[in-house]
PDB file of N, CA, C, O and CB in Angstrom:
ATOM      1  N   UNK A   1    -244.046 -14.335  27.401  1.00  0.00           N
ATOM      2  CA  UNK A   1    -244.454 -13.950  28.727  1.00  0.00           C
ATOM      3  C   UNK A   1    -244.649 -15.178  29.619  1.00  0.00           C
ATOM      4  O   UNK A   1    -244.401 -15.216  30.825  1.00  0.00           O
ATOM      5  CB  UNK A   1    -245.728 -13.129  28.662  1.00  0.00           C
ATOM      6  N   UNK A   2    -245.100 -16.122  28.911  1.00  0.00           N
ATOM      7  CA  UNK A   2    -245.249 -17.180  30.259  1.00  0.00           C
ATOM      8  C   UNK A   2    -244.231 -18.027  30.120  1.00  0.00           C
ATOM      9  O   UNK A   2    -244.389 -19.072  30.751  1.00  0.00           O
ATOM     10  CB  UNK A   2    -246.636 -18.109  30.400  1.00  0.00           C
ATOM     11  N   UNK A   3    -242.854 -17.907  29.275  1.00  0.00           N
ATOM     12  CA  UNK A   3    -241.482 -18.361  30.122  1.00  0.00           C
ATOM     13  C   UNK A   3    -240.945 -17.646  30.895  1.00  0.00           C
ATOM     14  O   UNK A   3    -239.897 -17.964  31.457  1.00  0.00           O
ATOM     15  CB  UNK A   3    -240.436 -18.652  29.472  1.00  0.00           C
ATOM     16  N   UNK A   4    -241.677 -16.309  31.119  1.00  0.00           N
ATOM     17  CA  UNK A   4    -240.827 -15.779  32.310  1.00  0.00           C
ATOM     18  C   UNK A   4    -241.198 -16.475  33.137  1.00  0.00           C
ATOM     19  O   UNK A   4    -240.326 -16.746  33.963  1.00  0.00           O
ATOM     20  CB  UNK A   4    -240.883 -14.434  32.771  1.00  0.00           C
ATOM     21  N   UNK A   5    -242.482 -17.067  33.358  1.00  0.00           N
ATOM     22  CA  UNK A   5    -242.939 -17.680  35.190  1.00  0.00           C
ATOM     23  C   UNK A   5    -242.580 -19.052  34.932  1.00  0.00           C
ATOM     24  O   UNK A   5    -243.442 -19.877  35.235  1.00  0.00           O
ATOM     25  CB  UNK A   5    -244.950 -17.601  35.877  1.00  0.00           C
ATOM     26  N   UNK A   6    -241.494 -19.487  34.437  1.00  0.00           N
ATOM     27  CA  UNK A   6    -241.448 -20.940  34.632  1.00  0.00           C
ATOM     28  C   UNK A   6    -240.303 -21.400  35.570  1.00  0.00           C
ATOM     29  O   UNK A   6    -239.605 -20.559  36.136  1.00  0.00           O
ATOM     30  CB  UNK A   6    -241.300 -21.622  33.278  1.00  0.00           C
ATOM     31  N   UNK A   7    -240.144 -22.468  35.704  1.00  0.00           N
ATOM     32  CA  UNK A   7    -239.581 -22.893  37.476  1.00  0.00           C
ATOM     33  C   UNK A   7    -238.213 -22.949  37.070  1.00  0.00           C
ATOM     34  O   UNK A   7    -237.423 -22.913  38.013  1.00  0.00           O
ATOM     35  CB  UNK A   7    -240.160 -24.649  38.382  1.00  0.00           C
ATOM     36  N   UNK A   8    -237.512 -23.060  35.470  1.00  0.00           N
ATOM     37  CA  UNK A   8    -236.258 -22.792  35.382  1.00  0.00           C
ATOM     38  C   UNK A   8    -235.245 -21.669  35.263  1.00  0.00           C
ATOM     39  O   UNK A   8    -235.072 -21.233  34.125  1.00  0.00           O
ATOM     40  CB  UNK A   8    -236.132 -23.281  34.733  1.00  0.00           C
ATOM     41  N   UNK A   9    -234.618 -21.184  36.156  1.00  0.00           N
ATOM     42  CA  UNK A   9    -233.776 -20.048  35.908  1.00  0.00           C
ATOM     43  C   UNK A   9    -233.495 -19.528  34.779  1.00  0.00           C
ATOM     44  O   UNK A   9    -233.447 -18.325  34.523  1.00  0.00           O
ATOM     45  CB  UNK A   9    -232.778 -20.196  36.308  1.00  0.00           C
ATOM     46  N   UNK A  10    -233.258 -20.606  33.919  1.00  0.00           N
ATOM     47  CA  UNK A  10    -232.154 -20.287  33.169  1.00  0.00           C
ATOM     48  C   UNK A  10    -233.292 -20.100  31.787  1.00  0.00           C
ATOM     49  O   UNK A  10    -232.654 -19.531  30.902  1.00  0.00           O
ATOM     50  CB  UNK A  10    -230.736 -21.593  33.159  1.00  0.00           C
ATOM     51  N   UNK A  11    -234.419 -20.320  31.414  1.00  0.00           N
ATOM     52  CA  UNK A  11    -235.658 -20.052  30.919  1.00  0.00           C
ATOM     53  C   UNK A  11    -236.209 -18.728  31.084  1.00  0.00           C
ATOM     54  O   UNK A  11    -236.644 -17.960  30.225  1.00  0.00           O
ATOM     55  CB  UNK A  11    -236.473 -20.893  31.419  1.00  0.00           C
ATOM     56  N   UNK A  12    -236.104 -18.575  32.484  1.00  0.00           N
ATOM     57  CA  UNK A  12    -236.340 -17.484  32.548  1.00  0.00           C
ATOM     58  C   UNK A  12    -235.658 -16.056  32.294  1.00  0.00           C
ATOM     59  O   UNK A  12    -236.141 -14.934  32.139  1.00  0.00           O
ATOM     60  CB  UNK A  12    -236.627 -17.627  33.350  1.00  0.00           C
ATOM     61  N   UNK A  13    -233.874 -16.716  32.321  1.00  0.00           N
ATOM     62  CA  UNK A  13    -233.159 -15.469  31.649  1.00  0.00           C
ATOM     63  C   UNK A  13    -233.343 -15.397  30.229  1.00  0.00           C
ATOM     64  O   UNK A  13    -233.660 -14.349  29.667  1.00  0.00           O
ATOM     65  CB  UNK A  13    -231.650 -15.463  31.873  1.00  0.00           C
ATOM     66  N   UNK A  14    -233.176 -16.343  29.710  1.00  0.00           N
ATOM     67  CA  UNK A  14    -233.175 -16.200  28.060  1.00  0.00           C
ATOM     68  C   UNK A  14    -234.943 -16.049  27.804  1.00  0.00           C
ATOM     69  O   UNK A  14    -234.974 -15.228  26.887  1.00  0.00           O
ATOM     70  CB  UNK A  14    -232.343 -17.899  27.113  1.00  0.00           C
ATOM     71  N   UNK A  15    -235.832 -16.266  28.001  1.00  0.00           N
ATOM     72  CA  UNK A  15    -236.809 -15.460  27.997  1.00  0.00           C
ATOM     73  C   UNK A  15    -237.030 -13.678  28.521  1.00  0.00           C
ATOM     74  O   UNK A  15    -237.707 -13.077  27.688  1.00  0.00           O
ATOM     75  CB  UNK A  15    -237.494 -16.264  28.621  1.00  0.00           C
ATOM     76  N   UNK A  16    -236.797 -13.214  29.146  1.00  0.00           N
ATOM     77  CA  UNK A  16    -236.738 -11.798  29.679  1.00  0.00           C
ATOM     78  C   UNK A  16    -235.594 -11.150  28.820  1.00  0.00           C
ATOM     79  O   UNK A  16    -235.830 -10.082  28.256  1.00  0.00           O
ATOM     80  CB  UNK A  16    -236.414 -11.729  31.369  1.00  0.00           C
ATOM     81  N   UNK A  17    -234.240 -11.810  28.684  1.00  0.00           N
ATOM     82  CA  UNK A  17    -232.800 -11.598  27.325  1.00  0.00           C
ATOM     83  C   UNK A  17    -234.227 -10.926  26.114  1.00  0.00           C
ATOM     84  O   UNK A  17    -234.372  -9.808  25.618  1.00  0.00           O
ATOM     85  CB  UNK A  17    -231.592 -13.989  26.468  1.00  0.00           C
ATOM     86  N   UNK A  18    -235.118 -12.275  25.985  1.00  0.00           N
ATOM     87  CA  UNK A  18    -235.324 -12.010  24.729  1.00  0.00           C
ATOM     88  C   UNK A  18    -236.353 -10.662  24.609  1.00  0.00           C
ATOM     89  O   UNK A  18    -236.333  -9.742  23.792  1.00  0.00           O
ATOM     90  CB  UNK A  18    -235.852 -13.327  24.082  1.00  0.00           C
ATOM     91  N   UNK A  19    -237.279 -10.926  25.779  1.00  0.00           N
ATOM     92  CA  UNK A  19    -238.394  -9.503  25.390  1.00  0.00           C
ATOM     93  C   UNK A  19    -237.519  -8.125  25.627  1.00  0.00           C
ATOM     94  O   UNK A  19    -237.858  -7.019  25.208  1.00  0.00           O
ATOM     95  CB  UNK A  19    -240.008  -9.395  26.662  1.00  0.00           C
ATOM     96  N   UNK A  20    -236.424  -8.390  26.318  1.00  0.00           N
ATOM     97  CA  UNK A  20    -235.657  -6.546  26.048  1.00  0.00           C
ATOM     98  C   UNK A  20    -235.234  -7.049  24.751  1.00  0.00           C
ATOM     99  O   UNK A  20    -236.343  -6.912  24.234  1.00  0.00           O
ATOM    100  CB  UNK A  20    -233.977  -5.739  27.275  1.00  0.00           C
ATOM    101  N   UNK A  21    -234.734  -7.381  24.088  1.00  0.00           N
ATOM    102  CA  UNK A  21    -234.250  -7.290  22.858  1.00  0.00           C
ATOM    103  C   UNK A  21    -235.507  -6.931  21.610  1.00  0.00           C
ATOM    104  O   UNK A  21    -235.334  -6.210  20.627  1.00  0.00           O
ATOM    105  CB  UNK A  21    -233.486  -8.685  22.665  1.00  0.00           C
ATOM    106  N   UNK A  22    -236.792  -7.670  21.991  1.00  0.00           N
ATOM    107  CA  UNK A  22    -237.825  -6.924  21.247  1.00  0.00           C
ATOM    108  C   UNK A  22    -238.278  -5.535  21.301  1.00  0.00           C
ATOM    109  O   UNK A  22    -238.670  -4.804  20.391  1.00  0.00           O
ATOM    110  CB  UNK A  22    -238.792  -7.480  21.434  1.00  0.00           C
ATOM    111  N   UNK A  23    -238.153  -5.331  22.490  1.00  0.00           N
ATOM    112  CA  UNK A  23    -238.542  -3.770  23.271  1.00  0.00           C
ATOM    113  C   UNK A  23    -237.486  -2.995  22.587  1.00  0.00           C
ATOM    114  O   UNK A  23    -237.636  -1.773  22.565  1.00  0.00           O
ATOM    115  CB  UNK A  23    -238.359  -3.629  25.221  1.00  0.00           C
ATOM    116  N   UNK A  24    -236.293  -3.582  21.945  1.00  0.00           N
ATOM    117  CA  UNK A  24    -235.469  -2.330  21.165  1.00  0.00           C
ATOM    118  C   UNK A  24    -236.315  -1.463  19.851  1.00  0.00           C
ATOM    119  O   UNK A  24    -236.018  -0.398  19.311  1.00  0.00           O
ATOM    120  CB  UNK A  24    -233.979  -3.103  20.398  1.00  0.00           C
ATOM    121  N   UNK A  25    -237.135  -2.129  19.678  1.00  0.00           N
ATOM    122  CA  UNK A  25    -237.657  -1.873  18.084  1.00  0.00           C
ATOM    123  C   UNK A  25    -238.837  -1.068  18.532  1.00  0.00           C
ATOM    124  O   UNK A  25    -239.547  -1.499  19.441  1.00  0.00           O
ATOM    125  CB  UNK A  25    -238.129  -3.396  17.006  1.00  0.00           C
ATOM    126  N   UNK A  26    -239.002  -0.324  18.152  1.00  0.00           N
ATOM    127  CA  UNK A  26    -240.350   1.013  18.340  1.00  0.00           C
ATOM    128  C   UNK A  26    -241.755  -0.352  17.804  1.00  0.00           C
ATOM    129  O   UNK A  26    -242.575  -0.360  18.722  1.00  0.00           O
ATOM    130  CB  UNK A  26    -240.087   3.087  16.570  1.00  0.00           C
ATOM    131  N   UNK A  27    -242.077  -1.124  16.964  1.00  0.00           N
ATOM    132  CA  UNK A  27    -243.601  -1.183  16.562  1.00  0.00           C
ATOM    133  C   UNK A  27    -243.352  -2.336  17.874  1.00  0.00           C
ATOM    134  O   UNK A  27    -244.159  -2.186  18.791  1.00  0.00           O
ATOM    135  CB  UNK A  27    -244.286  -1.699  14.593  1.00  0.00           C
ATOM    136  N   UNK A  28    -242.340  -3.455  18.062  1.00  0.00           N
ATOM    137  CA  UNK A  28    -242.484  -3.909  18.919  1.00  0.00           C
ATOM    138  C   UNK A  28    -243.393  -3.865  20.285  1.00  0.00           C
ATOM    139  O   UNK A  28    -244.347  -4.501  20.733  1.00  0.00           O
ATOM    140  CB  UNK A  28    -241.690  -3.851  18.911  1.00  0.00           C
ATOM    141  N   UNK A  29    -242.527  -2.701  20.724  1.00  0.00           N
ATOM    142  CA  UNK A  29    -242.609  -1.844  21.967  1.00  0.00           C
ATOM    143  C   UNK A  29    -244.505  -1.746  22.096  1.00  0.00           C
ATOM    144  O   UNK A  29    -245.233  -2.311  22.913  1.00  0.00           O
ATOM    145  CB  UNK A  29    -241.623  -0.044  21.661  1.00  0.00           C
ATOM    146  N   UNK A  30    -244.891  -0.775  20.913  1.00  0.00           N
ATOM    147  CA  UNK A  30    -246.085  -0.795  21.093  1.00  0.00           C
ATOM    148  C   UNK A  30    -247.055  -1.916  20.795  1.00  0.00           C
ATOM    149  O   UNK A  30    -248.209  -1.903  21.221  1.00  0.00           O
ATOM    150  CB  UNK A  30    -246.359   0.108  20.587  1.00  0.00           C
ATOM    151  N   UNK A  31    -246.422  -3.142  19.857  1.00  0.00           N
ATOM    152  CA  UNK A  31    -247.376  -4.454  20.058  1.00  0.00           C
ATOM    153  C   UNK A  31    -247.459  -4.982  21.338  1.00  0.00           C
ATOM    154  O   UNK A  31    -248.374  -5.782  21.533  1.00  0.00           O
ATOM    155  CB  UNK A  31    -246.956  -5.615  19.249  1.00  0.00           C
ATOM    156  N   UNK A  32    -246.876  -4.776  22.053  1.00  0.00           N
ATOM    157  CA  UNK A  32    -246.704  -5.632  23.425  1.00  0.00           C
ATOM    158  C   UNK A  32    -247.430  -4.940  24.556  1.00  0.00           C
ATOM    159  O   UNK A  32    -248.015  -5.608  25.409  1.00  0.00           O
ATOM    160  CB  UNK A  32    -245.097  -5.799  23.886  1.00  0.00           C
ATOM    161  N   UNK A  33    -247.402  -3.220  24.598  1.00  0.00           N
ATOM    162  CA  UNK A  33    -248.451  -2.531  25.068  1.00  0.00           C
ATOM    163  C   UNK A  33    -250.410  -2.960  25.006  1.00  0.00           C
ATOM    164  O   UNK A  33    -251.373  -3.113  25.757  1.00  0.00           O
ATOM    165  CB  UNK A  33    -248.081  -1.333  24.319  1.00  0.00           C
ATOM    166  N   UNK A  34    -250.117  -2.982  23.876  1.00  0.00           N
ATOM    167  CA  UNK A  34    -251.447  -3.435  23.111  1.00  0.00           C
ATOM    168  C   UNK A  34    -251.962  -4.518  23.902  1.00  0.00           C
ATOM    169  O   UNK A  34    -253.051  -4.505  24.476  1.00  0.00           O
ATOM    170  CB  UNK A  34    -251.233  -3.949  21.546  1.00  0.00           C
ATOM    171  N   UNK A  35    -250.874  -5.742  23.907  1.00  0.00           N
ATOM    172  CA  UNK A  35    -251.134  -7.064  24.350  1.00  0.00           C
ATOM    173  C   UNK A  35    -251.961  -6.931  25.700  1.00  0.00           C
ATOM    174  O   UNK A  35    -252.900  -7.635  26.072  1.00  0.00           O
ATOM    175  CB  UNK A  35    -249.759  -7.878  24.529  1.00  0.00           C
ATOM    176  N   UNK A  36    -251.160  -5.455  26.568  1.00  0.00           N
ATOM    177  CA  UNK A  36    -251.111  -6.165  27.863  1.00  0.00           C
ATOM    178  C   UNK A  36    -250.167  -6.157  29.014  1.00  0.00           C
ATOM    179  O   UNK A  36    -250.266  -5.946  30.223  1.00  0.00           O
ATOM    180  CB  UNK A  36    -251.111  -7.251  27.585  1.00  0.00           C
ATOM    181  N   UNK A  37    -249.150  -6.487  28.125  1.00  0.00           N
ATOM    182  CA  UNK A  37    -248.015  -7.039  29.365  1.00  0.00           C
ATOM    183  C   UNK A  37    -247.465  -6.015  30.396  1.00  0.00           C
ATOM    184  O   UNK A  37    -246.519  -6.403  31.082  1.00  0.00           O
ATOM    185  CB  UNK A  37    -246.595  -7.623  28.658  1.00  0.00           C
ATOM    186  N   UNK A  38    -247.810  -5.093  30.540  1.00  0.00           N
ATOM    187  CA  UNK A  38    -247.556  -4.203  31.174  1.00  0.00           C
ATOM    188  C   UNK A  38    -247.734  -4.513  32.872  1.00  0.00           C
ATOM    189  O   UNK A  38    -246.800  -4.889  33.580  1.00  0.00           O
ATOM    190  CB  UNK A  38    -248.312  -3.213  30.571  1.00  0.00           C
ATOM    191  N   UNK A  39    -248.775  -4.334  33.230  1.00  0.00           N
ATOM    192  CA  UNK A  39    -249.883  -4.985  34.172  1.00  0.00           C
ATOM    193  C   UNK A  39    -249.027  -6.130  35.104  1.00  0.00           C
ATOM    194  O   UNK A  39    -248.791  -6.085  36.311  1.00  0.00           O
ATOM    195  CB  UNK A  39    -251.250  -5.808  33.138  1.00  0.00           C
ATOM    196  N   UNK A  40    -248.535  -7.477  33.816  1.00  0.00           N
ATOM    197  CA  UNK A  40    -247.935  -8.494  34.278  1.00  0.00           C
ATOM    198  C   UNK A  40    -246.536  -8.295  34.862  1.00  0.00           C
ATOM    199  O   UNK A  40    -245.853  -8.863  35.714  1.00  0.00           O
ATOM    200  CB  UNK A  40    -247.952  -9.353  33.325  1.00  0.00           C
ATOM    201  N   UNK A  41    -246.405  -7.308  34.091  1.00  0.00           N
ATOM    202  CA  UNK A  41    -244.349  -7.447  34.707  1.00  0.00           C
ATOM    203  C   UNK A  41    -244.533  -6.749  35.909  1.00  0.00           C
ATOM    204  O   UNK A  41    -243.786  -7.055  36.838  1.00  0.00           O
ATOM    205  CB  UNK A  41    -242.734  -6.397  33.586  1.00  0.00           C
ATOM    206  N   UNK A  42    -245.629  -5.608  36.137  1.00  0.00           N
ATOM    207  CA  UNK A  42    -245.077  -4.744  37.576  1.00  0.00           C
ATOM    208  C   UNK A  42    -246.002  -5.743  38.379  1.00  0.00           C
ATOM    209  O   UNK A  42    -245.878  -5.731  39.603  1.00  0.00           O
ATOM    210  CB  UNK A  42    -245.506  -2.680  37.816  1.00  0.00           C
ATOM    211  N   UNK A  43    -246.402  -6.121  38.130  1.00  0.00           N
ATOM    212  CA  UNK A  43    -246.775  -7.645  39.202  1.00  0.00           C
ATOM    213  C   UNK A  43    -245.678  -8.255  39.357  1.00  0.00           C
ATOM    214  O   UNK A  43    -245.532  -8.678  40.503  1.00  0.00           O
ATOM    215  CB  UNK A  43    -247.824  -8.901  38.621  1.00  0.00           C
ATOM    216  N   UNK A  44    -244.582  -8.536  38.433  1.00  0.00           N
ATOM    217  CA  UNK A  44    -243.282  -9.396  38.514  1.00  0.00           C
ATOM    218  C   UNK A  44    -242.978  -8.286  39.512  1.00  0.00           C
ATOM    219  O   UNK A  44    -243.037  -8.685  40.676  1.00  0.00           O
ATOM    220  CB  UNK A  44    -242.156  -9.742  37.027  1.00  0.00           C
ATOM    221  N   UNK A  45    -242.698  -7.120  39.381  1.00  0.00           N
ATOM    222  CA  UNK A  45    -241.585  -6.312  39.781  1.00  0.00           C
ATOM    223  C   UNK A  45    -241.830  -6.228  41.576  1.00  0.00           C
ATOM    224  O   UNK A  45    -241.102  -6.252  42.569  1.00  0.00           O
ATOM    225  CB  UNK A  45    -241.647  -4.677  38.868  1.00  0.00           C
ATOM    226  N   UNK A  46    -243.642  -6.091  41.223  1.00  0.00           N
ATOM    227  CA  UNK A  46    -243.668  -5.811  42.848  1.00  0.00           C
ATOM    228  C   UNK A  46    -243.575  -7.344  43.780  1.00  0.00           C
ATOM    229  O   UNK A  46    -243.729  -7.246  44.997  1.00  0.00           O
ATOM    230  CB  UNK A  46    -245.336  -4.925  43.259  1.00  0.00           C
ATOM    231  N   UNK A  47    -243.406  -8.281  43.372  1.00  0.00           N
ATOM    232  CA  UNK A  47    -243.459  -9.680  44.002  1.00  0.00           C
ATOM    233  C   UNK A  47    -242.079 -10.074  43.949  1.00  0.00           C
ATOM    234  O   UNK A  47    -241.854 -11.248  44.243  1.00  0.00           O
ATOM    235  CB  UNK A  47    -244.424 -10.766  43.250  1.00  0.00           C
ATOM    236  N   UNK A  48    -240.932  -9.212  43.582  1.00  0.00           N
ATOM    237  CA  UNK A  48    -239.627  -9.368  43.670  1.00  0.00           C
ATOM    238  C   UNK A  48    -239.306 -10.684  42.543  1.00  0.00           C
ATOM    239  O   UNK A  48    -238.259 -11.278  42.801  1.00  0.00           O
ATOM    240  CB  UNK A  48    -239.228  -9.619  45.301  1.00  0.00           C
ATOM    241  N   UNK A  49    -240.002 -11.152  41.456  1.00  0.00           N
ATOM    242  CA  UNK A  49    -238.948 -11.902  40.871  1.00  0.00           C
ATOM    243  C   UNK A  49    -238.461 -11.273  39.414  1.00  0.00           C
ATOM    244  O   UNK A  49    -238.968 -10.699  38.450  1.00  0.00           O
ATOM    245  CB  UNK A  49    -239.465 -13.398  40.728  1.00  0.00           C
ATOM    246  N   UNK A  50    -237.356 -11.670  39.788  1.00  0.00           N
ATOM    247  CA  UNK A  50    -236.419 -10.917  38.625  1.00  0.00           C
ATOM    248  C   UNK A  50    -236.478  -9.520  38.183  1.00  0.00           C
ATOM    249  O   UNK A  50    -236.135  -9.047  37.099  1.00  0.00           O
ATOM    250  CB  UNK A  50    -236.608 -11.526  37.414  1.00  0.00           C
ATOM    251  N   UNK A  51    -237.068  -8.832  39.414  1.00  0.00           N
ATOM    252  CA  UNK A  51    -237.141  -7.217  39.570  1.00  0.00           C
ATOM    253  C   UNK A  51    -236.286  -6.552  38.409  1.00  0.00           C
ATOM    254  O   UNK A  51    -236.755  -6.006  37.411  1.00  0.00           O
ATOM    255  CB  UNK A  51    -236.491  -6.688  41.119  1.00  0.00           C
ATOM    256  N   UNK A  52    -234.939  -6.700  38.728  1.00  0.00           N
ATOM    257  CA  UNK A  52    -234.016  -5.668  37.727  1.00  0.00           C
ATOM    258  C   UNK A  52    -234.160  -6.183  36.358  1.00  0.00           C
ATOM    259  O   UNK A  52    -234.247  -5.229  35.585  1.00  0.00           O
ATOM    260  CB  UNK A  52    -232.288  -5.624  38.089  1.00  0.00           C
ATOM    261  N   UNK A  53    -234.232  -7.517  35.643  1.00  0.00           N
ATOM    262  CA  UNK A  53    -234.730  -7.011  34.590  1.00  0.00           C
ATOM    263  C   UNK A  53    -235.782  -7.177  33.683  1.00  0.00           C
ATOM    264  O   UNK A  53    -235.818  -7.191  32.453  1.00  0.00           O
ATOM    265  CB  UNK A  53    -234.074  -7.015  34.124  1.00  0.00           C
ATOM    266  N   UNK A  54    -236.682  -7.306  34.609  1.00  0.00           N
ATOM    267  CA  UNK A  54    -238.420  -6.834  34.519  1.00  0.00           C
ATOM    268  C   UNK A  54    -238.331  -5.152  34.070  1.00  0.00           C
ATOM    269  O   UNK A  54    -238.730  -4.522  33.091  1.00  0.00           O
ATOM    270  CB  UNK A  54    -239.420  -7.015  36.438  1.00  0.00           C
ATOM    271  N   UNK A  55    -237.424  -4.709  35.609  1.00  0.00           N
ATOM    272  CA  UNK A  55    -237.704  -3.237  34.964  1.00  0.00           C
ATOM    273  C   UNK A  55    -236.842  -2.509  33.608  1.00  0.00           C
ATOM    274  O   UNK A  55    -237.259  -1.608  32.880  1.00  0.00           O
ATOM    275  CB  UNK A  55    -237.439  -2.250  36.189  1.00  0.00           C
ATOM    276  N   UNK A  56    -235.601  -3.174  33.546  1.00  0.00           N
ATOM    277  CA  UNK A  56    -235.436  -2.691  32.069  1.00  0.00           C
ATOM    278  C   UNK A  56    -235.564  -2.653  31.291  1.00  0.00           C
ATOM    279  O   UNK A  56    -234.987  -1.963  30.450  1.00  0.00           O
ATOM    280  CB  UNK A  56    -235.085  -2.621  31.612  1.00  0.00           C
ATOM    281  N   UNK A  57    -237.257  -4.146  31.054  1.00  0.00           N
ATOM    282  CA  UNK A  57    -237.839  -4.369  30.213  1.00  0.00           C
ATOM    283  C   UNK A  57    -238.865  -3.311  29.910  1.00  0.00           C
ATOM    284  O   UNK A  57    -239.262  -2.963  28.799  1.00  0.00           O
ATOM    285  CB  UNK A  57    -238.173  -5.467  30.391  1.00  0.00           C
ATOM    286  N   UNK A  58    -239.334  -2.722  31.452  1.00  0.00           N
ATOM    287  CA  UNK A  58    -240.458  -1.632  31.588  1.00  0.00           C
ATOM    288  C   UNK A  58    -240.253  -0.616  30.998  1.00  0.00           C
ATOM    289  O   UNK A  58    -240.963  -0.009  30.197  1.00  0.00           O
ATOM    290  CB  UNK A  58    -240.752  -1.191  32.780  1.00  0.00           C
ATOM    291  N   UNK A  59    -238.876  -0.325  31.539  1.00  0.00           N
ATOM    292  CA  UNK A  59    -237.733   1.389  31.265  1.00  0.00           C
ATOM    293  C   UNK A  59    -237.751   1.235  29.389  1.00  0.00           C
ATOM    294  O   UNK A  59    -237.506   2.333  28.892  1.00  0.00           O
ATOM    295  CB  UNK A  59    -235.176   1.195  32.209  1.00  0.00           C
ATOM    296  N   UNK A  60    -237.966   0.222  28.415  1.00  0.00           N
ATOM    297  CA  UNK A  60    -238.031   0.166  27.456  1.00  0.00           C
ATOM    298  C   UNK A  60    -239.052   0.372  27.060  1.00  0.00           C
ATOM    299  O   UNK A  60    -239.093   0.972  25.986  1.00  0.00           O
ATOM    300  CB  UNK A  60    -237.644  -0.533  27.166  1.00  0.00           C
ATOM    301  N   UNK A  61    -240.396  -0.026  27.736  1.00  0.00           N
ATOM    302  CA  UNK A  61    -241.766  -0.049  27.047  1.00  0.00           C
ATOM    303  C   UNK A  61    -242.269   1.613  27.832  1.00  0.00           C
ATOM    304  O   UNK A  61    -243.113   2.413  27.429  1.00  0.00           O
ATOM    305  CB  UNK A  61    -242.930  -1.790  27.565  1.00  0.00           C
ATOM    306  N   UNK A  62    -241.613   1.667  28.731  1.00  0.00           N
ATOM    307  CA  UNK A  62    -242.087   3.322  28.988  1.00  0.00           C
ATOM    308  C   UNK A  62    -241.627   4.637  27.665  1.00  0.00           C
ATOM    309  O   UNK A  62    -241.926   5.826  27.559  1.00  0.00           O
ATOM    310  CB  UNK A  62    -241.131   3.848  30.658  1.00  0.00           C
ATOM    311  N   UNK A  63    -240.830   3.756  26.867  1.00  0.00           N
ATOM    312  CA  UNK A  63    -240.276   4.719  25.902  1.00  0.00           C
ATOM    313  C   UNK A  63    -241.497   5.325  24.561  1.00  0.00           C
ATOM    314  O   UNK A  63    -241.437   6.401  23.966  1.00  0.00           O
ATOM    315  CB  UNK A  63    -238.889   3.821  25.198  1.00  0.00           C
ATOM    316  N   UNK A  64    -242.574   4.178  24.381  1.00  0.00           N
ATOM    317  CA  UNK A  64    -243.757   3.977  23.270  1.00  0.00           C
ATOM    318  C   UNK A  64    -244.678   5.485  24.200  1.00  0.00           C
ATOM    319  O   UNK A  64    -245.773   5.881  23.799  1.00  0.00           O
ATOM    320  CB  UNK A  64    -244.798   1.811  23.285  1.00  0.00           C
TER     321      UNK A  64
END
């Protein structure tokens, strides 16, 4: 979660790459609920960075 907010692009794709790829796995999904991160990304989403795939990260954790 906190390479998504870092000042390099390209950090920030392969970080966000990586939490949808965790969000595939069901216990995942709900460890990360647990954590929190929920809260943080629609803060990403509503402050416009990296909106689209913040939310397909969401559209994954809305699945738990």
């Amino acid at each position: 979660m906190h390479a998504l907010r870092s000042d390099s692009e390209r950090t920030r794709h392969d970080s966000a790459l990586a939490l949808y790829h965790l969000t595939l796995v069901q216990s995942n999904r709900v460890k990360l609920v647990k954590l929190g991160v929920v809260p943080t990304l629609l803060s990403m989403v509503m402050t416009g960075t990296m909106a689209s795939r913040v939310l397909l990260i969401l559209c994954n954790l809305a699945m738990s």
